[in-house]
C-alpha positions in Angstrom: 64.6 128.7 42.0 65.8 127.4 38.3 64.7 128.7 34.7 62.3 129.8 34.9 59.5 130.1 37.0 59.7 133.5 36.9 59.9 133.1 32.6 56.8 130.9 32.8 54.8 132.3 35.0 54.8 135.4 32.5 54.9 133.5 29.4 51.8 131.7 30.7 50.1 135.2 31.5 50.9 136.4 27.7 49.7 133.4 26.4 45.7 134.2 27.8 46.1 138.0 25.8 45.3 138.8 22.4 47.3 137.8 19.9 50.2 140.0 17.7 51.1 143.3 19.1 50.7 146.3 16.8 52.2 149.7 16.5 49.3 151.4 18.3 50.2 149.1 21.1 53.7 150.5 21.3 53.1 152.7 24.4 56.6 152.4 26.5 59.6 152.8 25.4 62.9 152.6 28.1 66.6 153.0 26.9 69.9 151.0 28.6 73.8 151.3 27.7 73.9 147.9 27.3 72.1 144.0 27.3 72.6 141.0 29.4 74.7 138.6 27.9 72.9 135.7 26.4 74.3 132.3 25.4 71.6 130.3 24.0 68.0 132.4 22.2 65.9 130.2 24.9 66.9 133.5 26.8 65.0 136.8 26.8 66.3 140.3 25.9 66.8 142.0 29.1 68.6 146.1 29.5 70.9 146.9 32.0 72.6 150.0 32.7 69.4 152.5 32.0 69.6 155.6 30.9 66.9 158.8 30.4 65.7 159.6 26.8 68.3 163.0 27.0 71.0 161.2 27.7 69.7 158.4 24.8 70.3 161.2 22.1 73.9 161.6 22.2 74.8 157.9 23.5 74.9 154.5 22.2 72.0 152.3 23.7 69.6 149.9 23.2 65.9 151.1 22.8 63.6 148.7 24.4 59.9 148.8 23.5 56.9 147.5 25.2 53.2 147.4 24.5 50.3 148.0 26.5 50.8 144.2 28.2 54.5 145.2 29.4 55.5 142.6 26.3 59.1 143.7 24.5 57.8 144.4 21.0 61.4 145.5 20.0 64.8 146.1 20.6 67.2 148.4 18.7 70.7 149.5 18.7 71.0 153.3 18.5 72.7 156.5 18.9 69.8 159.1 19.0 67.1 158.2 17.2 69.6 156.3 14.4 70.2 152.6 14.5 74.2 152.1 14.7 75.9 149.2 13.8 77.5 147.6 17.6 81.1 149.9 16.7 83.5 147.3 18.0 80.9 146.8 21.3 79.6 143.3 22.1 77.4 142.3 24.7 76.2 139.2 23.7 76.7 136.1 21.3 72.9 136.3 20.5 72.6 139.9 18.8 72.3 139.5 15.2 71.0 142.8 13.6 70.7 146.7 14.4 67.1 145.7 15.2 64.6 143.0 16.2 61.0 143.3 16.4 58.3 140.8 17.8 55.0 140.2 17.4 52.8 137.3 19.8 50.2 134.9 19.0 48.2 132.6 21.7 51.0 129.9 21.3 53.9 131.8 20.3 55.8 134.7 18.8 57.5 135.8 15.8 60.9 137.9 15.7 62.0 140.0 12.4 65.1 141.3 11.7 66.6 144.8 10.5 69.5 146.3 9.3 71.2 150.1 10.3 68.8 151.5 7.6 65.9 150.2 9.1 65.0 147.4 6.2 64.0 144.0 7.1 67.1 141.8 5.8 68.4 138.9 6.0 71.0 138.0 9.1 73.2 135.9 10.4 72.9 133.3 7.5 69.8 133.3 5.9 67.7 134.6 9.1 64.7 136.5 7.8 62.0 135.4 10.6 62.8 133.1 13.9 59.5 131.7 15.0 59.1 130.2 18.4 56.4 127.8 20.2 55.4 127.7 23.6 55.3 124.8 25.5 51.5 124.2 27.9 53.0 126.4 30.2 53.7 129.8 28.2 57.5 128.5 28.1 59.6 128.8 25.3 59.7 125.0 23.3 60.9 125.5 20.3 62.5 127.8 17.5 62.5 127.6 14.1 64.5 130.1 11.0 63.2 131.1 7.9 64.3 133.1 5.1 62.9 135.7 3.0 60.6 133.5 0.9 59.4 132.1 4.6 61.2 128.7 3.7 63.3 126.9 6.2 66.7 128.2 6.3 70.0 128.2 8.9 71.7 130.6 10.8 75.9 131.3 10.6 76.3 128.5 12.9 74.0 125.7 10.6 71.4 125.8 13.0 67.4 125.5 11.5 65.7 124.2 14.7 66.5 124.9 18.8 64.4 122.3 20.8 64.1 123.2 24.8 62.3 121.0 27.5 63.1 121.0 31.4 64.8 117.9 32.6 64.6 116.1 36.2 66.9 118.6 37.9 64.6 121.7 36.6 67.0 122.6 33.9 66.2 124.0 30.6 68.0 121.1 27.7 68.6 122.2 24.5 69.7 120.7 21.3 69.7 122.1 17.7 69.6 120.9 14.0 70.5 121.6 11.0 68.2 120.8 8.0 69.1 117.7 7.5 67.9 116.9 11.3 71.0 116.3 12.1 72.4 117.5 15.8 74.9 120.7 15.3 77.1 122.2 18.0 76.3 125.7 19.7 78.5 127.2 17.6 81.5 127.1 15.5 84.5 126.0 17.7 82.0 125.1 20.5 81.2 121.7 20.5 78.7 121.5 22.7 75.7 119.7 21.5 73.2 118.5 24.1 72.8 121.3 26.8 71.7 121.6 30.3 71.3 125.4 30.7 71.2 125.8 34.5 69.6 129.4 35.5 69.8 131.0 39.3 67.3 132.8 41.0 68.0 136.0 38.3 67.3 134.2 35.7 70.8 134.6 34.9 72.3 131.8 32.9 75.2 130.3 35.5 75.8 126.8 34.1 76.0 125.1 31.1 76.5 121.3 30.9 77.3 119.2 27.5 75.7 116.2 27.3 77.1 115.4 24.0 75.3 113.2 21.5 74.6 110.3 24.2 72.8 112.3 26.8 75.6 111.8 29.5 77.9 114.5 30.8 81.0 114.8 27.9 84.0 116.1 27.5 84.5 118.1 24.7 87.4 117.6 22.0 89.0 120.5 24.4 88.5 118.2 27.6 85.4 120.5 28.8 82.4 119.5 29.9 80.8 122.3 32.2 81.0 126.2 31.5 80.3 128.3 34.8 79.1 131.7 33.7 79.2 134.7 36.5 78.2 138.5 36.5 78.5 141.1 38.6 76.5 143.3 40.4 75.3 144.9 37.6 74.5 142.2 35.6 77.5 142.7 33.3 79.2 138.9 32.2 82.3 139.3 34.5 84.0 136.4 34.1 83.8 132.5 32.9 85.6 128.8 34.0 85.4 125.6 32.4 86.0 122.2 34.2 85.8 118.6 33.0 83.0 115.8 33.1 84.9 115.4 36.6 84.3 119.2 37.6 87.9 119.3 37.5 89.5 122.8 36.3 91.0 122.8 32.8 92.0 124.9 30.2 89.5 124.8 27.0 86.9 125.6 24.4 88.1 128.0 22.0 90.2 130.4 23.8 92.0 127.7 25.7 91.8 129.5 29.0 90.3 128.0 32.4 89.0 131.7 33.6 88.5 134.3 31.0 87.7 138.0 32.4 86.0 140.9 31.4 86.8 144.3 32.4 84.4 147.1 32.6 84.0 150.6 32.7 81.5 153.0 34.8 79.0 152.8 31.8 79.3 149.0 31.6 81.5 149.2 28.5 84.2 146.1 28.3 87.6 147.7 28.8 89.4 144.5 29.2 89.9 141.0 29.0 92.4 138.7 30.2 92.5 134.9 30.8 94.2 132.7 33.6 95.1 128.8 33.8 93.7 126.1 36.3 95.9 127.7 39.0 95.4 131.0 38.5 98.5 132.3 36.3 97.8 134.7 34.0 98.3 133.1 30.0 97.6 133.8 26.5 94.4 133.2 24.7 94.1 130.2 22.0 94.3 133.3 19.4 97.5 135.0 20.4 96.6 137.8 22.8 97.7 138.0 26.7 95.7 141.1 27.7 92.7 143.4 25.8 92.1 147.2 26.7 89.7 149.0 24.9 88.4 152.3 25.8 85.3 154.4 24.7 84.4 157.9 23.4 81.5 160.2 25.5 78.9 158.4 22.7 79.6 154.8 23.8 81.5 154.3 20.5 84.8 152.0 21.2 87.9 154.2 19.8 90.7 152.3 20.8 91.3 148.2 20.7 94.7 147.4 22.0 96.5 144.0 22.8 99.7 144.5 25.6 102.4 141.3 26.0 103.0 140.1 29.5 105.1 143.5 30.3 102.0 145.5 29.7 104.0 146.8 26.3 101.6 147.2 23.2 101.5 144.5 21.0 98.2 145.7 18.6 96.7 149.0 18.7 94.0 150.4 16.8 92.3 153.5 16.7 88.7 154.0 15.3 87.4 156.8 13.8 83.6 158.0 12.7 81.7 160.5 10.9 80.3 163.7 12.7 76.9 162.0 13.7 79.0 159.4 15.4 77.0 156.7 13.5 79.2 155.8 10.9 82.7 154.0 11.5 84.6 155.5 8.4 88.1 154.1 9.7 90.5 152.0 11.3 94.2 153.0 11.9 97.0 150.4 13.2 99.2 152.9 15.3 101.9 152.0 16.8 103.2 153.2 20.6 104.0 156.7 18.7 100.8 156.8 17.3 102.6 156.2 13.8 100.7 154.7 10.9 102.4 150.7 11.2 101.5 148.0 8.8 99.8 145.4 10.5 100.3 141.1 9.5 96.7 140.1 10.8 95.4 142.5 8.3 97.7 141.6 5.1 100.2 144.7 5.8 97.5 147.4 5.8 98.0 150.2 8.1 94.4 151.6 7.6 91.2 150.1 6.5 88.5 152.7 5.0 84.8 152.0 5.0 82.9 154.0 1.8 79.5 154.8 2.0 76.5 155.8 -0.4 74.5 158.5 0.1 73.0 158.2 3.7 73.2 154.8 4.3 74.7 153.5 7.0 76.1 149.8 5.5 79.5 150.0 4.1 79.5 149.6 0.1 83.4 149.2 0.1 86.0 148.2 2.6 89.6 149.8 1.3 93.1 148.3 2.6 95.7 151.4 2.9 99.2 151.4 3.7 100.9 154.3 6.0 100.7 157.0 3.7 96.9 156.4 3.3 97.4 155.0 -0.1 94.9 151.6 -1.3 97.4 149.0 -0.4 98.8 147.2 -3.6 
């Protein structure tokens, strides 16, 4: 079974119920570590790892709530009942804001966005609404992005407009535009244009074709065409490999790699990630590092990023640090394997970076660059 018989067939049952969910119909709420990874927004927001409400209140998790139709009315990134900003945590490409909220109508639905202090902002560009269609059959057909004054705007990656429709082999195709209508790439140092999104039984995404700008299987300026996606049993992205419009193994696409691999913990957080060539060697990414280990406080907050060479010895490694409530990252320290302050290139020679806040917000005013004696950097 492809995309999404499952998707439809529930689409197609929301589509005969009234329209626009309110508050009052906010009855359910369920709470997960983290969310399946999603490549493309045809996808739907989906939990895994769930936790109790207890345990929600001193961990970082994603809040899922449903109305009185079983319909996700929103989704929100939170420690307790605060919304948190991800912390160095990333589950997914599609994850723009603290907070997303939806509301349905007969032939679509609407999703706004919201920043850590719970105000409806602007993301990812100039994202204020994204406004999707269904198709006859309750399935997702198109998507559209609008800015505060409700005028057609574009995301980070200059996409207005996502177009979906299920070709002869029962996969979902996708292409995007920008406002001039002109075909854009999935995203920056992706070029991929026409998809084939190939789902399993799961309704996990497991393939994705480029069909260029001809509508025939191309290789990318990397020499990829196909991008196999796989998880584990827990529904965590374990690993990726790309191949060319042969279905030969090559290395590619940004991070130059023919397998990337995540790593995770017992909670699902990534503690790792490493990449191989077409035969299996262990190499560098596109971007410098050879190996990624992060680890994770009790709250789900990430508190150490570290790169390590081909020895395993510590090339990078940073420590994070947050306020009391554990909601606030306040700063970033470039240690080295003493746990001494160490100026650091990628960052212009700052040991420490030092986020300022106002009053109770939770959004950064002031970023401050400082060197190893916790001076502002000059």
């Amino acid at each position: 079974m492809k995309i999404s018989i499952m998707a439809m067939a529930t689409f197609a049952v929301f589509n005969s119920l009234p329209s626009a969910a309110s508050e009052e119909q906010q009855v359910t709420s369920k709470y997960f570590r983290h969310i399946v990874f999603r490549e493309t927004p045809f996808s739907q927001y989906r939990g895994i790892y769930p936790i109790n409400q207890q345990t929600a209140k001193n961990s970082a998790h994603y809040k899922f709530d449903y109305d009185k139709q079983g319909r996700v009315v929103s989704v929100s990134y939170q420690l307790g009942d605060k919304l948190i900003n991800q912390n160095g945590v990333w589950d997914s490409f599609i994850w723009f804001a603290p907070k997303v909220t939806i509301r349905y109508s007969t032939d679509g639905e609407e999703h706004h966005y919201y920043n850590v202090n719970n105000e409806r902002s602007e993301v990812h560009g100039q994202v204020y609404s994204a406004k999707y269609t269904y198709d006859k059959h309750g399935q997702r057909q198109s998507l559209r992005f609008y800015d505060k004054q409700d005028k057609p705007s574009e995301n980070a990656w200059q996409a207005h407009h996502y177009a979906w429709q299920i070709d002869a082999q029962n996969r979902i195709q996708e292409n995007r535009y920008n406002l001039s209508k002109e075909q854009v790439t999935i995203r920056p140092n992706f070029d991929f244009y026409e998809l084939r999104l190939d789902y399993g039984n799961d309704d996990l995404l497991d393939f994705m074709y480029n069909y260029g700008k001809t509508s025939e299987l191309t290789d990318n300026n990397t020499g990829v065409a196909m991008d196999r996606i796989y998880y584990d049993k827990n529904g965590n992205f374990q690993r990726w490999q790309v191949f060319n419009s042969k279905r030969e193994p090559v290395e590619g696409n940004r991070p130059q790699v023919h397998t990337g691999e995540h790593l995770y913990d017992e909670f699902g957080n990534k503690v790792g990630l490493r990449g191989y060539d077409r035969f299996g060697q262990r190499m560098r990414f596109s971007w410098g590092d050879f190996e990624v280990s992060n680890s994770y406080n009790q709250h789900g907050n990430q508190i150490t990023a570290q790169t390590l060479d081909e020895q395993g010895q510590s090339e990078m490694n940073v420590v994070v640090e947050y306020d009391p409530s554990q909601t606030k990252r306040t700063m970033l320290k470039f240690v080295d394997e003493q746990g001494q302050l160490t100026a650091n290139k990628r960052f212009n020679g700052a040991a420490a970076i030092s986020y300022k806040y106002k009053d109770d917000s939770r959004i950064p005013f002031k970023q401050v660059a400082l060197n190893s004696d916790l001076q502002p950097l000059k």
